[in-house]
C-alpha positions, 0 to 999 in steps of 0.5 A, a space after each residue: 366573833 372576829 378575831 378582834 371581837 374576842 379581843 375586845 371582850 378580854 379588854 385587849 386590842 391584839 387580835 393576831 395574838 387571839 390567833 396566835 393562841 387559838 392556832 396553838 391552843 384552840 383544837 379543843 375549843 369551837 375555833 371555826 366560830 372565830 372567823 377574820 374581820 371579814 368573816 372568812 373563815 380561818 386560813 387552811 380551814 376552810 373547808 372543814 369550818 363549812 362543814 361545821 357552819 353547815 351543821 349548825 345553820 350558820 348564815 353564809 354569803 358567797 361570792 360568784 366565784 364560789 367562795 363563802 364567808 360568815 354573814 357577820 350581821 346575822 351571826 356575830 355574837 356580840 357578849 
């Protein structure tokens, strides 16, 4: 899910807020799948949310110069 996407199901429209709380709170929770609208992983994390998108078999895209984001058509979840 985006960022958005989880706002949305709380019956919000405060996306940054999601990241505001997931940044503070969210060690605990899976935070590599809240991804940004555009389905680039969270900032700073990178490479450690591909190890676990990896892991799982997520569905990836990557550009040519080698940078990759959640392919959202194939794995969004949608509740």
């Amino acid at each position: 899910m985006a960022y958005g996407d989880v706002a949305a199901a709380l019956g919000s429209r405060a996306a940054r807020a999601v990241g505001t709380v997931m940044s503070h709170y969210g060690s605990d929770a899976p935070w590599w799948r809240v991804v940004r609208a555009s389905g680039h992983p969270p900032i700073d994390h990178e490479q450690r949310a591909l190890e676990y998108y990896r892991a799982e078999g997520t569905p990836l895209k990557w550009s040519a110069g080698g940078v990759y984001r959640v392919d959202l058509a194939a794995a969004r979840h949608t509740p």
